[in-house]
CHARMM-style PDB file with segment names, atoms N, HN, CA, C and O in Angstrom:
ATOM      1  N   UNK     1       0.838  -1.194   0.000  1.00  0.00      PROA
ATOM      2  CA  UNK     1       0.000   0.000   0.000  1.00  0.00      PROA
ATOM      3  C   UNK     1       0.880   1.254   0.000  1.00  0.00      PROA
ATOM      4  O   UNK     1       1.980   1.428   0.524  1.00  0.00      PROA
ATOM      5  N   UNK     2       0.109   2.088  -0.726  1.00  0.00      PROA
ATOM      6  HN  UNK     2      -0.784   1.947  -1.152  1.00  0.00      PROA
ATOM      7  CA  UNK     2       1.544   3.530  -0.761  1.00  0.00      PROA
ATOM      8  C   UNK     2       0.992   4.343   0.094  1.00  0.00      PROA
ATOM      9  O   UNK     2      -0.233   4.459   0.119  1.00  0.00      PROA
ATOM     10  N   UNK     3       1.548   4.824   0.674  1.00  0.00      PROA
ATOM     11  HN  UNK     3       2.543   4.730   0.653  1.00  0.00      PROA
ATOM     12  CA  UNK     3       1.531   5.473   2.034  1.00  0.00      PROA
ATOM     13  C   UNK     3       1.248   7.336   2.005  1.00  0.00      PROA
ATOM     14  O   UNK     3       1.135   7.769   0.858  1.00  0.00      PROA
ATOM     15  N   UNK     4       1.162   8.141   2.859  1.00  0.00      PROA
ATOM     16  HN  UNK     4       1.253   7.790   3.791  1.00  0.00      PROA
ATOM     17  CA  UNK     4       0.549   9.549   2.704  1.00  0.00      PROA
ATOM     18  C   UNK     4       2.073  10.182   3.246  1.00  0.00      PROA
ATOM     19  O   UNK     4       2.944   9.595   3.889  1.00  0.00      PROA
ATOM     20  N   UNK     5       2.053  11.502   2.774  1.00  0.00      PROA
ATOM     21  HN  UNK     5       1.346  11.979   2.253  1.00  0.00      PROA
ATOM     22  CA  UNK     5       3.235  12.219   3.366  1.00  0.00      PROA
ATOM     23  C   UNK     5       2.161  13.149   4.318  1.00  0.00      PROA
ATOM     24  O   UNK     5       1.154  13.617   3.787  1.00  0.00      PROA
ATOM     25  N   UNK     6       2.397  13.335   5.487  1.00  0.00      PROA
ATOM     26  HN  UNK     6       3.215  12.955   5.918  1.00  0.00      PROA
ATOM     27  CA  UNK     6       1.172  14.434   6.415  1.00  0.00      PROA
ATOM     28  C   UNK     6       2.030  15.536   6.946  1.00  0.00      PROA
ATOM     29  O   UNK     6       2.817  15.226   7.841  1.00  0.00      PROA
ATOM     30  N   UNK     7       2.005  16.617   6.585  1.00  0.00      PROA
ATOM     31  HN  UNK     7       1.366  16.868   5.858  1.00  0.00      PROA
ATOM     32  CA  UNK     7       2.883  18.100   7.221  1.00  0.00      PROA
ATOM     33  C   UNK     7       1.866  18.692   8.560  1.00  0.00      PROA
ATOM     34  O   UNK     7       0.665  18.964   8.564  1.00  0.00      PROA
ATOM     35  N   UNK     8       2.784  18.750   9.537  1.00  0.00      PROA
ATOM     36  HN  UNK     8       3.759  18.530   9.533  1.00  0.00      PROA
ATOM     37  CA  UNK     8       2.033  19.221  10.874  1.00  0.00      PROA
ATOM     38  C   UNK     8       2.818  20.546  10.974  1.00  0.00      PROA
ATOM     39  O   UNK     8       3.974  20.769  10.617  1.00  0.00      PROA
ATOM     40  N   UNK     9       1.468  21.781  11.824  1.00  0.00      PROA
ATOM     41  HN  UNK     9       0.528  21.600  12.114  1.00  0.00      PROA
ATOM     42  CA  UNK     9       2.385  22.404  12.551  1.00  0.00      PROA
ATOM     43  C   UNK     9       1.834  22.302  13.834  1.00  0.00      PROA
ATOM     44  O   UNK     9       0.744  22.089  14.365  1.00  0.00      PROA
ATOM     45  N   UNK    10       3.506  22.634  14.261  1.00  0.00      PROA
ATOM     46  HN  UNK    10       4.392  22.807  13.830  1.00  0.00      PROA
ATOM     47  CA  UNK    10       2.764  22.887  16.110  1.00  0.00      PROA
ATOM     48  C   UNK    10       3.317  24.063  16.726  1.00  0.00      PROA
ATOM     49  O   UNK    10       4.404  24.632  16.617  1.00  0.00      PROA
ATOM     50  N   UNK    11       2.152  24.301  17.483  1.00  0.00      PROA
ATOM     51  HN  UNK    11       1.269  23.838  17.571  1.00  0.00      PROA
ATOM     52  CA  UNK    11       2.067  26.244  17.970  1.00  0.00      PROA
ATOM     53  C   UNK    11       2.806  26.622  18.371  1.00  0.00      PROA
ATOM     54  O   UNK    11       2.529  27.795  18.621  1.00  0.00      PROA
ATOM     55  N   UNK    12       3.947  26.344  18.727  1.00  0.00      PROA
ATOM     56  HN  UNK    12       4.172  25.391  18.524  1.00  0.00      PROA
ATOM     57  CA  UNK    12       4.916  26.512  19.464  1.00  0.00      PROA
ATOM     58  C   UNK    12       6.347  26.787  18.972  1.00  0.00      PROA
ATOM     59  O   UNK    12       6.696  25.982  18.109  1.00  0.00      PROA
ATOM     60  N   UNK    13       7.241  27.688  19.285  1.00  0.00      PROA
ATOM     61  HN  UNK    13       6.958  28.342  19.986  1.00  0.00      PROA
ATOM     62  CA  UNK    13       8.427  27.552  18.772  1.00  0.00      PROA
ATOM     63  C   UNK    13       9.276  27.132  19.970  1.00  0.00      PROA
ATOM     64  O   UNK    13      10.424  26.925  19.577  1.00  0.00      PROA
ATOM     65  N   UNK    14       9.181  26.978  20.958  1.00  0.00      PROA
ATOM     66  HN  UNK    14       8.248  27.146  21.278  1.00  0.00      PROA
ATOM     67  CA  UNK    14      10.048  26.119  22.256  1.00  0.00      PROA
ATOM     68  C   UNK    14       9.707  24.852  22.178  1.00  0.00      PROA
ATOM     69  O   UNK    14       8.687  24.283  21.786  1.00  0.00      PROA
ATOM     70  N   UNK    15      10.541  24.554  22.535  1.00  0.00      PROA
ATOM     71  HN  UNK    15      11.369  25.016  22.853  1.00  0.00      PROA
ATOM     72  CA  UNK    15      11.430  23.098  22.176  1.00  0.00      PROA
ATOM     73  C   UNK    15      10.499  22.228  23.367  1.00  0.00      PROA
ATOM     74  O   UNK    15      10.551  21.003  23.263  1.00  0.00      PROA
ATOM     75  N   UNK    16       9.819  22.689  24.270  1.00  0.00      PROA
ATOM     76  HN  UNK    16       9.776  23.684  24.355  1.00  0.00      PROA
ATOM     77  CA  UNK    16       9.417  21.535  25.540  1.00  0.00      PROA
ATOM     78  C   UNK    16       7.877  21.860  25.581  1.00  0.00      PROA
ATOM     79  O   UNK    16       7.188  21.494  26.533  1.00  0.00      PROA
ATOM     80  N   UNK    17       7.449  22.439  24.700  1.00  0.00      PROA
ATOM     81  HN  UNK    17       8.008  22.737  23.926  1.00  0.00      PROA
ATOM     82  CA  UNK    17       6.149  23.096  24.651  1.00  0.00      PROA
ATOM     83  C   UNK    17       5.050  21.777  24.766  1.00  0.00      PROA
ATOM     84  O   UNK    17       5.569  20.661  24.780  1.00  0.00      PROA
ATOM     85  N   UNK    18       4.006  21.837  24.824  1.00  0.00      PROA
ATOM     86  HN  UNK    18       3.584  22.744  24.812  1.00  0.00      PROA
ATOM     87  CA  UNK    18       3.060  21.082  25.275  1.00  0.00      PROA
ATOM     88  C   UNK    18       2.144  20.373  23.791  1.00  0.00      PROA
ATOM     89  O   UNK    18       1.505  19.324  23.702  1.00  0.00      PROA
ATOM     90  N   UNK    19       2.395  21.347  22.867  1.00  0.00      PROA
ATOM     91  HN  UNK    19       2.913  22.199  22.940  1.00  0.00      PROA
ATOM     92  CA  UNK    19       2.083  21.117  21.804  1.00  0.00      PROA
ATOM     93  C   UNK    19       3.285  20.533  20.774  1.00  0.00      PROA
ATOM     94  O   UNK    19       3.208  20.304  19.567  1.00  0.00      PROA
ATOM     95  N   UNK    20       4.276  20.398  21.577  1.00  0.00      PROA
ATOM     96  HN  UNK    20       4.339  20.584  22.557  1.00  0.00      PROA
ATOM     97  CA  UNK    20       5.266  19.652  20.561  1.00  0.00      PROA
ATOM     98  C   UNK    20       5.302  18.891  20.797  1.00  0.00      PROA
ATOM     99  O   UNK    20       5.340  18.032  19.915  1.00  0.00      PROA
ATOM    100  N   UNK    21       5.332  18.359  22.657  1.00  0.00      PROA
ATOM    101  HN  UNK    21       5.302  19.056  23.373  1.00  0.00      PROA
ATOM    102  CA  UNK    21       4.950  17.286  23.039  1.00  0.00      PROA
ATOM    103  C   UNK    21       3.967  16.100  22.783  1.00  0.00      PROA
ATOM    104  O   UNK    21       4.095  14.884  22.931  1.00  0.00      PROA
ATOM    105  N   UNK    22       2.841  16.965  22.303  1.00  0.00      PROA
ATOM    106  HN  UNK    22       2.737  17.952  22.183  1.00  0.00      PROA
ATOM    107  CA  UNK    22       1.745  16.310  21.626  1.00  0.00      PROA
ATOM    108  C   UNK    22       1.677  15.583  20.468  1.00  0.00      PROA
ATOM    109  O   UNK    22       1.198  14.483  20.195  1.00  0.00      PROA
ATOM    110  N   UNK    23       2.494  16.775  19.585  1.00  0.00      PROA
ATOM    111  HN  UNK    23       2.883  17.669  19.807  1.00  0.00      PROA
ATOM    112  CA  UNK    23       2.772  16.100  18.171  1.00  0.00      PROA
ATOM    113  C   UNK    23       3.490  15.383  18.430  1.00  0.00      PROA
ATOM    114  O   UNK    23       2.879  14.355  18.138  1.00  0.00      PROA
ATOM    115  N   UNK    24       4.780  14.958  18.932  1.00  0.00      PROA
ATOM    116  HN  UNK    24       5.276  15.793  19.170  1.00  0.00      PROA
ATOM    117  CA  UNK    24       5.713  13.539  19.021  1.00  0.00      PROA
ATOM    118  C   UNK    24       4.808  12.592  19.290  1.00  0.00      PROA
ATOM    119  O   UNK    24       4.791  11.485  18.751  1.00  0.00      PROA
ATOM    120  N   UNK    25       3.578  13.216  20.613  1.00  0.00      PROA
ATOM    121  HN  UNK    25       3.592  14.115  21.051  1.00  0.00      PROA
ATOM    122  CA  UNK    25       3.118  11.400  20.750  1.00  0.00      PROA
ATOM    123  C   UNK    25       2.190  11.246  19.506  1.00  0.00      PROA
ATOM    124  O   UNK    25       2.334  10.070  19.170  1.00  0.00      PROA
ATOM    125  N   UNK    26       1.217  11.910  18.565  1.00  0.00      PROA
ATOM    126  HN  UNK    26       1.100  12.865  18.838  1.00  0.00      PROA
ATOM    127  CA  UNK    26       0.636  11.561  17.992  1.00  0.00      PROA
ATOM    128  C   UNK    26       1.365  10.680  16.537  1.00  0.00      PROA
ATOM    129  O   UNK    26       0.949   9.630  16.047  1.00  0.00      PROA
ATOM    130  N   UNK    27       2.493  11.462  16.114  1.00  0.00      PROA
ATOM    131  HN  UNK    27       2.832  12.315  16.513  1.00  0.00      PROA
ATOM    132  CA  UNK    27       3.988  10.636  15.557  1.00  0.00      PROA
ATOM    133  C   UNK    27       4.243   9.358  15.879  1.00  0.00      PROA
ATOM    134  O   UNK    27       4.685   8.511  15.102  1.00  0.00      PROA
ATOM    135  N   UNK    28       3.997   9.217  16.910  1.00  0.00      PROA
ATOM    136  HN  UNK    28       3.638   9.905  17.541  1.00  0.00      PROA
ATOM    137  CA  UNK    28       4.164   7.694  17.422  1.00  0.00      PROA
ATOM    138  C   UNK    28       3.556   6.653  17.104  1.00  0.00      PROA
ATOM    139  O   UNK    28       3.948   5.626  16.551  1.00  0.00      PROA
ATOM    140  N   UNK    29       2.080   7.122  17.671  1.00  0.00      PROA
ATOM    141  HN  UNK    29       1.761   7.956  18.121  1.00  0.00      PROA
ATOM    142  CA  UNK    29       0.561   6.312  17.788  1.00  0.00      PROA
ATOM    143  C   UNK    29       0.270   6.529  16.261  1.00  0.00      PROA
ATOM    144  O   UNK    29      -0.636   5.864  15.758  1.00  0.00      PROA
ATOM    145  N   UNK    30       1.167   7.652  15.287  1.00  0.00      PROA
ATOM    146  HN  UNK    30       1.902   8.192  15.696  1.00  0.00      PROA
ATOM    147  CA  UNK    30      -0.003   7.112  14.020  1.00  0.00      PROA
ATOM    148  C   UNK    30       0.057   5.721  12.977  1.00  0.00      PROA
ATOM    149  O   UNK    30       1.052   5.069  13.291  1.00  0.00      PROA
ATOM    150  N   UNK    31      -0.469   5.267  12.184  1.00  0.00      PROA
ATOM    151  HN  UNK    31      -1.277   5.797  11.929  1.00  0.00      PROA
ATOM    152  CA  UNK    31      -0.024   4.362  11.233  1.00  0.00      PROA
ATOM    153  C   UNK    31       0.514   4.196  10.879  1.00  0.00      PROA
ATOM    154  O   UNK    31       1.178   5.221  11.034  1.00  0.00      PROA
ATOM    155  N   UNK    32       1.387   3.254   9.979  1.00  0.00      PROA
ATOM    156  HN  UNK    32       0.848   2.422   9.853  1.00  0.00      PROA
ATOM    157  CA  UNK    32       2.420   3.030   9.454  1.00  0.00      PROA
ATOM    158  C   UNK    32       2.554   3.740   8.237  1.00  0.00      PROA
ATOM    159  O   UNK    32       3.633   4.284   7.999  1.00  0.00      PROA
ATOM    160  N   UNK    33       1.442   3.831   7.278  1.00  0.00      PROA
ATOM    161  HN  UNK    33       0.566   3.390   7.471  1.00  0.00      PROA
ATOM    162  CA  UNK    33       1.492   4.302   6.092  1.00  0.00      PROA
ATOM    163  C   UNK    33       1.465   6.243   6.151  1.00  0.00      PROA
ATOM    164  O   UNK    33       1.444   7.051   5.223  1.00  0.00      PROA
ATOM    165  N   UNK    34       1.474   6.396   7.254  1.00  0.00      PROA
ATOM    166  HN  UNK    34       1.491   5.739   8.007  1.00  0.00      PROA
ATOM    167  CA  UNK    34       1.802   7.922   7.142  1.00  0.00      PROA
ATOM    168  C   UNK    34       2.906   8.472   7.475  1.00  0.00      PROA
ATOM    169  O   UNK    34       3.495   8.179   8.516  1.00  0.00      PROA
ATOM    170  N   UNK    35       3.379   9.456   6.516  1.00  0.00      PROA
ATOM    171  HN  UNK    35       2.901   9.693   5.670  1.00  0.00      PROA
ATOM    172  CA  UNK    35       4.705   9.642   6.955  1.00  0.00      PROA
ATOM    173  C   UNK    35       4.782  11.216   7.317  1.00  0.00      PROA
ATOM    174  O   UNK    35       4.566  12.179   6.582  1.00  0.00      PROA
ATOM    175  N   UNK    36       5.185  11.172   8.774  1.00  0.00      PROA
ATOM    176  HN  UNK    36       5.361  10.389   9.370  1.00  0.00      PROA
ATOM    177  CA  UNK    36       4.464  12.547   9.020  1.00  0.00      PROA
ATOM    178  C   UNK    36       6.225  13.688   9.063  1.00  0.00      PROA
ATOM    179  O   UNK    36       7.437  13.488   9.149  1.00  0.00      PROA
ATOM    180  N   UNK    37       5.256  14.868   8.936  1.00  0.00      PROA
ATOM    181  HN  UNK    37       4.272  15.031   8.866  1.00  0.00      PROA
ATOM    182  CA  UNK    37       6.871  15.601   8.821  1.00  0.00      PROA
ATOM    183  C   UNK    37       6.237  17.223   9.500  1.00  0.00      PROA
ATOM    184  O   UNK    37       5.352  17.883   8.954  1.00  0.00      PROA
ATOM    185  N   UNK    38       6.932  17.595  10.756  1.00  0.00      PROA
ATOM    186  HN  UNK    38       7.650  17.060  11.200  1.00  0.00      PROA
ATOM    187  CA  UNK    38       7.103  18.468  11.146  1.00  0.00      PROA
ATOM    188  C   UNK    38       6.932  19.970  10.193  1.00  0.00      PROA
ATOM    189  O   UNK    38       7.888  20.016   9.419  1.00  0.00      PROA
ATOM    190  N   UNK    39       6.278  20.841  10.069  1.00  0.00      PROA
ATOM    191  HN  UNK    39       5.501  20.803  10.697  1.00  0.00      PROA
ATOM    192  CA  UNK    39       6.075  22.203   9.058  1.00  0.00      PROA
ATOM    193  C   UNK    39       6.910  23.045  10.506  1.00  0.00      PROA
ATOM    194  O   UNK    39       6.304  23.099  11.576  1.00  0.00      PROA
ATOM    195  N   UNK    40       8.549  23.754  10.340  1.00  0.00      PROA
ATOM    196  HN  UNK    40       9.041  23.710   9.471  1.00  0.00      PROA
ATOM    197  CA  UNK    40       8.342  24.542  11.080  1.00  0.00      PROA
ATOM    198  C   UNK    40       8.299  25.893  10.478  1.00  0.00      PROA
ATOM    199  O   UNK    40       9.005  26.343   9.576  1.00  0.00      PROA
ATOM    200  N   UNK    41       7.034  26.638  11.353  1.00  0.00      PROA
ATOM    201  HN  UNK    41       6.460  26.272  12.085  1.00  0.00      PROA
ATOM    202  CA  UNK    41       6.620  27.480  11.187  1.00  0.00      PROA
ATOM    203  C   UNK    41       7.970  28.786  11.111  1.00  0.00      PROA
ATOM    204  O   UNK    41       7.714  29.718  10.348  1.00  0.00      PROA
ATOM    205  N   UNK    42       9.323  28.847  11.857  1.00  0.00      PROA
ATOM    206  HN  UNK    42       9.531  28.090  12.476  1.00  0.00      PROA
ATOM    207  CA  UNK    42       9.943  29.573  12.449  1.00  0.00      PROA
ATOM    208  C   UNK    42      10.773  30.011  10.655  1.00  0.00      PROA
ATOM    209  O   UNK    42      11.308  31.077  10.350  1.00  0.00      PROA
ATOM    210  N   UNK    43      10.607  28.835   9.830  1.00  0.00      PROA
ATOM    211  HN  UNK    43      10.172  27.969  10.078  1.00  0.00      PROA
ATOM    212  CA  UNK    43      11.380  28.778   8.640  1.00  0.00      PROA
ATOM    213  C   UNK    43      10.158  29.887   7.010  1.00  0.00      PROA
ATOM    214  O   UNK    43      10.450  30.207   5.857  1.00  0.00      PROA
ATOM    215  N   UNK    44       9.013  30.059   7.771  1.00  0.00      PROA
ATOM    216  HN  UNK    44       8.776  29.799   8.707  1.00  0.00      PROA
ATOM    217  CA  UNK    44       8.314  30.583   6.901  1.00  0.00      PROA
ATOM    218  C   UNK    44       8.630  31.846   7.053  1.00  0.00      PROA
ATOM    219  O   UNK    44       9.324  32.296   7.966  1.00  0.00      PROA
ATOM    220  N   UNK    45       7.973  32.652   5.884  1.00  0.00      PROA
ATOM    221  HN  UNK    45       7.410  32.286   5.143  1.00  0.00      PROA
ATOM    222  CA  UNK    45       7.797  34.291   6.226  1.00  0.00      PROA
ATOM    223  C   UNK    45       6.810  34.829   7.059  1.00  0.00      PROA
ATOM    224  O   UNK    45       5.742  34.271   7.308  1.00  0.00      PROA
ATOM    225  N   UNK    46       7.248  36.145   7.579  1.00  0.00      PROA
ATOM    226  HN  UNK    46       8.117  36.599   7.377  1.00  0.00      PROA
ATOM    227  CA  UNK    46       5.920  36.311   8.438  1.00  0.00      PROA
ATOM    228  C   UNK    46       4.563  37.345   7.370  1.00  0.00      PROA
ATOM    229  O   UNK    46       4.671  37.357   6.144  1.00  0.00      PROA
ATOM    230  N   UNK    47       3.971  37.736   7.731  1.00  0.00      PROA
ATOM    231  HN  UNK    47       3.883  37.726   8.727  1.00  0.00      PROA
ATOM    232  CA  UNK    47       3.040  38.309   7.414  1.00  0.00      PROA
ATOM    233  C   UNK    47       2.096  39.335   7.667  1.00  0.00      PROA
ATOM    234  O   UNK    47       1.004  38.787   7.515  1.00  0.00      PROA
ATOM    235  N   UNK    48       1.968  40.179   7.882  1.00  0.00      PROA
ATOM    236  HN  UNK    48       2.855  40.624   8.005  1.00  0.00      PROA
ATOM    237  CA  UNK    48       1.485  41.765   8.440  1.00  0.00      PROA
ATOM    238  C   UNK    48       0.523  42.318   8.020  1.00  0.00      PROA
ATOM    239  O   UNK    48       0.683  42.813   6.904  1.00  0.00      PROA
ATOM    240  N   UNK    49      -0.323  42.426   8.414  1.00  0.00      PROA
ATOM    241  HN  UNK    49      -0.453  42.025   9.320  1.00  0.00      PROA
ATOM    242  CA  UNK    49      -1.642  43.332   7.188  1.00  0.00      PROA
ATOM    243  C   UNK    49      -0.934  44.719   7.045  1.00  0.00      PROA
ATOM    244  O   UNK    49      -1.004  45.359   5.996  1.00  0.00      PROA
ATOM    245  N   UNK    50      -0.367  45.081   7.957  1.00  0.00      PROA
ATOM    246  HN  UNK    50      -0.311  44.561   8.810  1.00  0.00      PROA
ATOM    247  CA  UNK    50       0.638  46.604   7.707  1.00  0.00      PROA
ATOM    248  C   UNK    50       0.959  46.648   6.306  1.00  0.00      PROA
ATOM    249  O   UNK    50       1.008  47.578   5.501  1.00  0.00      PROA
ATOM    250  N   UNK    51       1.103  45.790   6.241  1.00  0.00      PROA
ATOM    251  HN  UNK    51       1.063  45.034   6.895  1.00  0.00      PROA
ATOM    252  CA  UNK    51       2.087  45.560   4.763  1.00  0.00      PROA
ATOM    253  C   UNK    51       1.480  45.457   3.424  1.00  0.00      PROA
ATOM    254  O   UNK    51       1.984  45.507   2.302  1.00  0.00      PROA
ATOM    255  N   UNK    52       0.218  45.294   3.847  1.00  0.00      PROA
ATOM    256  HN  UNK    52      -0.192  45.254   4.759  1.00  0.00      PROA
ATOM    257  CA  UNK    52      -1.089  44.835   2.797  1.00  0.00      PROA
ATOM    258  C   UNK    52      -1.584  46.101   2.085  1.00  0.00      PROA
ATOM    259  O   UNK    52      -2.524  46.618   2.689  1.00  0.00      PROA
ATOM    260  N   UNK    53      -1.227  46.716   1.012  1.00  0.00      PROA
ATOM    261  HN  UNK    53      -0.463  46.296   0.521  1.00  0.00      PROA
ATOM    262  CA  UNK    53      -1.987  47.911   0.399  1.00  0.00      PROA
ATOM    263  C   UNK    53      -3.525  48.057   0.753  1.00  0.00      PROA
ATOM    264  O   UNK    53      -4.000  49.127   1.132  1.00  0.00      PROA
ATOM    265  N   UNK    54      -4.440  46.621   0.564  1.00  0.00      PROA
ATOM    266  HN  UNK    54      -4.054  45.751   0.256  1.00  0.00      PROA
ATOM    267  CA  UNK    54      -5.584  46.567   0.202  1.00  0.00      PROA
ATOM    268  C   UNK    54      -6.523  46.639   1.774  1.00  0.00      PROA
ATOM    269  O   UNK    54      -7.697  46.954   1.975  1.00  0.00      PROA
ATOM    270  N   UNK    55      -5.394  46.188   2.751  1.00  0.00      PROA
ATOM    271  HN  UNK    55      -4.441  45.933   2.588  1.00  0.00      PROA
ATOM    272  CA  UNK    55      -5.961  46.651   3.998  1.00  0.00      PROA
ATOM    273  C   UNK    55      -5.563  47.409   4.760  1.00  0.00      PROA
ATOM    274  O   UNK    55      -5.784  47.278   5.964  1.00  0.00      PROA
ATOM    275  N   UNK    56      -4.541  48.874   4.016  1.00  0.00      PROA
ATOM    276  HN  UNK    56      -4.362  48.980   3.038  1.00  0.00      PROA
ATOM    277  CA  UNK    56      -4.412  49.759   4.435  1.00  0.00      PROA
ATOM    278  C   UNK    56      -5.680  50.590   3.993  1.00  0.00      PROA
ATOM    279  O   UNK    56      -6.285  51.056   4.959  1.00  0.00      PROA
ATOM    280  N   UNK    57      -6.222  50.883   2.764  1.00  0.00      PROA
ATOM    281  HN  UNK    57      -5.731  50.504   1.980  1.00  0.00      PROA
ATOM    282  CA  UNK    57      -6.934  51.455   1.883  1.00  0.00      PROA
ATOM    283  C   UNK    57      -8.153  50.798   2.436  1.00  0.00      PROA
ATOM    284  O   UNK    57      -9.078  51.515   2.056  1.00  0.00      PROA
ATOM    285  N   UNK    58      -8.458  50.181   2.871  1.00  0.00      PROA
ATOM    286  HN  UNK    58      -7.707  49.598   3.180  1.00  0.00      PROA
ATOM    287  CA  UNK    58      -9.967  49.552   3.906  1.00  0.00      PROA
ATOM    288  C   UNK    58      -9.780  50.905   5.166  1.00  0.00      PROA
ATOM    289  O   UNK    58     -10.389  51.943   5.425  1.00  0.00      PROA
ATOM    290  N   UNK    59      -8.488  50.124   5.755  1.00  0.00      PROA
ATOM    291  HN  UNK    59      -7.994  49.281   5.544  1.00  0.00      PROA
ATOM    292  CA  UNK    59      -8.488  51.256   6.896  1.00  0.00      PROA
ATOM    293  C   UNK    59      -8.952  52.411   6.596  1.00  0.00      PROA
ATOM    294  O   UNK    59     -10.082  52.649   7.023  1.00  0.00      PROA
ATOM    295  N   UNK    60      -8.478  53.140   6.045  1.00  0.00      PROA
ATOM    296  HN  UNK    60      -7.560  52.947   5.698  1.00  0.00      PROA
ATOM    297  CA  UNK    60      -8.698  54.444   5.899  1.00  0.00      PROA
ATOM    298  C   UNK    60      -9.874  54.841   5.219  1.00  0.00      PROA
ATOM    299  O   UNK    60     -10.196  55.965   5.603  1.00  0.00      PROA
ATOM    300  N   UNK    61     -10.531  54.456   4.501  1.00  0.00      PROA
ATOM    301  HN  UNK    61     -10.269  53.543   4.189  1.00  0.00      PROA
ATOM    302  CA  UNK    61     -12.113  54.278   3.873  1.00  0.00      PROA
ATOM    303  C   UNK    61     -13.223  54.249   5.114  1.00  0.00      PROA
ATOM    304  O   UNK    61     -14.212  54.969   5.250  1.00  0.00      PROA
ATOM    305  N   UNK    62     -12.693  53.091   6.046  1.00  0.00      PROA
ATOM    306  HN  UNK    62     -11.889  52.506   5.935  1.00  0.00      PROA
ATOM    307  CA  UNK    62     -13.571  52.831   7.327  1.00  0.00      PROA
ATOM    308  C   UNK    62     -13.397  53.737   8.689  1.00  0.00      PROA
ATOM    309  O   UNK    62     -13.954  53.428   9.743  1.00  0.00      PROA
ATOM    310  N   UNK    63     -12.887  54.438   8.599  1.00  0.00      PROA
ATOM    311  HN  UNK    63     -12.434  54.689   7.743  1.00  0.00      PROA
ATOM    312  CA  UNK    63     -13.104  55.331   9.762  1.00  0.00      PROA
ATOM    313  C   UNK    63     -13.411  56.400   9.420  1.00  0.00      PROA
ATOM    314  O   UNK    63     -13.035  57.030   8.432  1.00  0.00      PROA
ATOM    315  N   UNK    64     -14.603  56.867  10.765  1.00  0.00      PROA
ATOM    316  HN  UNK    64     -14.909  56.356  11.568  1.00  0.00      PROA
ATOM    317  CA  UNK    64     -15.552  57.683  10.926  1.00  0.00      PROA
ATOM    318  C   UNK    64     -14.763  58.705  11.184  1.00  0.00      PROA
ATOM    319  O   UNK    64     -13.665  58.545  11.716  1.00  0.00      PROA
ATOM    320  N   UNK    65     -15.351  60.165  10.749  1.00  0.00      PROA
ATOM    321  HN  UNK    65     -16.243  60.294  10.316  1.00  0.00      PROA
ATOM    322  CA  UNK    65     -14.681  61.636  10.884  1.00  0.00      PROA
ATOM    323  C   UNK    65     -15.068  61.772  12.437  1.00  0.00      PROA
ATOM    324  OT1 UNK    65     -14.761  62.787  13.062  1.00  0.00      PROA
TER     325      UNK     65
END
């Protein structure tokens, strides 16, 4: 049987967190045919609506004089 690749994240960027903890045990307990792989979040970009033209230009449309 061919097996699934599954990307997790977990909320946490410390290393002893409760939610990393979690994901290891669920890593454990899952099936054989899944092959699960850690998403860390710390390696993505971040993201800002600051930064967003289209919800600066909301802002300023939406507030009252």
């Amino acid at each position: 049987m061919a097996g699934f690749k599954v990307g997790y994240f977990v909320g946490s960027l410390a290393t002893k967190s409760i939610n990393r903890l979690l994901a290891k045990a669920l890593v454990r307990v899952a099936p054989q045919e899944l092959q699960l792989t850690e998403i860390p979040f710390k390696d993505l970009p971040l993201y800002s609506h600051d930064y967003d033209k289209t919800t600066r230009r909301w802002r300023r449309h939406s507030r009252t004089p």
